[in-house]
C-alpha positions, 0 to 999 in steps of 0.5 A, a space after each residue: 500500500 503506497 502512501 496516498 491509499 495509506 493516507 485515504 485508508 486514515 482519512 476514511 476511518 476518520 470519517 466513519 468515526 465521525 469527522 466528517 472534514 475528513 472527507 474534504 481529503 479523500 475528494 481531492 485525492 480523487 477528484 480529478 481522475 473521476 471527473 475526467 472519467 465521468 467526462 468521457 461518459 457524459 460528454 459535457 462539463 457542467 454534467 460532469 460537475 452535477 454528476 462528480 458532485 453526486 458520486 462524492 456524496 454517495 460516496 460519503 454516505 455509503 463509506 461505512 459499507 466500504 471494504 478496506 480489505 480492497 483498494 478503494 479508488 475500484 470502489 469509487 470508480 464503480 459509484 462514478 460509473 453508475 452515477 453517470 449511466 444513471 444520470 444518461 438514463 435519465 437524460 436519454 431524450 436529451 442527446 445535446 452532449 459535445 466534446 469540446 475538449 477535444 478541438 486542437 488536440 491530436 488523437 490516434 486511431 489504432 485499428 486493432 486490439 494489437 495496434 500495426 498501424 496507427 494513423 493521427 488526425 488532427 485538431 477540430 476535423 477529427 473532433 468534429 467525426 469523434 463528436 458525431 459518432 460518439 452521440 450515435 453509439 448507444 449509452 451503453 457501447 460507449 461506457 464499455 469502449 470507453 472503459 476499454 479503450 480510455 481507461 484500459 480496463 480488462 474485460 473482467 474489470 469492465 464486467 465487475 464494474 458494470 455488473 455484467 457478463 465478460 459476453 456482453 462486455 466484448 459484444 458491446 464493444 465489438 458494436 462500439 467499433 463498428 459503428 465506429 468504424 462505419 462513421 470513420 469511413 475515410 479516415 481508417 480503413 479497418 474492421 475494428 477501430 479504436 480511438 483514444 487521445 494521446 
């Protein structure tokens, strides 16, 4: 155990004691890997802001079922996640999300689970196509190749995280990159595609 989980295993104990100011270190331990995680859900800052806001707090009041057994930024992780699918479930009708984050950066699109080639694209054409196929994939494809692809999490973690089968997990994201890759003609020629930033 490094320092920093030390450090949040104390800060943890704290609270479930009842200092609840102890709390105040844990969010900024964590605060900023969740938020990006929860951007690459939500694809909008302020909803990024809402749903951060909202994980926090569950956190907070669900922390005396943490197990400190486990790590538990896994266990924060997974809070962030639901919270975010809940709050695009609710917001199903309203697909008005962007990634304007995105404009000016270079990306890589790897064209496989083993890349061979690469091909980098830049600025706001890519951001323009990224914007446009991300909205289309359904909340569900795009929260496991998200957690794929920019997260680099196994498909066993994906399954524990979304609580479903290691099955669903790669039909999921198998649709995610085809559509993808459907909605990148002209940019990558592949069966599969995957794009993240670098």
């Amino acid at each position: 155990m490094n320092q920093t989980d030390s450090d949040v295993q104390l800060c943890i104990r704290k609270v479930v004691d009842g200092d609840s100011r102890a709390f105040e270190e844990i969010v900024v331990t964590y605060q900023k890997r969740i938020y990006y995680t929860i951007l690459q859900v939500v694809m909008n800052h302020d909803d990024t802001d809402d749903v951060l806001q909202e994980t926090f707090i569950k956190a907070f009041t669900k922390l005396d079922t943490y197990d400190s057994q486990y790590p538990f930024y896994p266990w924060l992780y997974r809070i962030a996640i639901n919270t975010a699918l809940n709050h695009q479930k609710k917001k199903a009708r309203q697909r008005a999300m962007s990634l304007d984050d995105l404009d000016g950066n270079v990306y890589s699109v790897e064209l496989s689970e083993s890349p061979r080639q690469n091909y980098e694209l830049e600025g706001d054409e890519l951001a323009d196509k990224l914007k446009l196929a991300l909205e289309s994939i359904p909340i569900e494809q795009r929260v496991v190749f998200t957690l794929r692809v920019n997260d680099g999490l196994s498909y066993q973690e994906i399954s524990d995280t979304l609580d479903i089968s290691i099955g669903t997990v790669m039909s999921r994201l198998s649709r995610a990159r085809e559509k993808l890759r459907s909605l990148l003609v002209g940019y990558v020629e592949s069966k599969d595609v995957k794009v993240y930033k670098k």
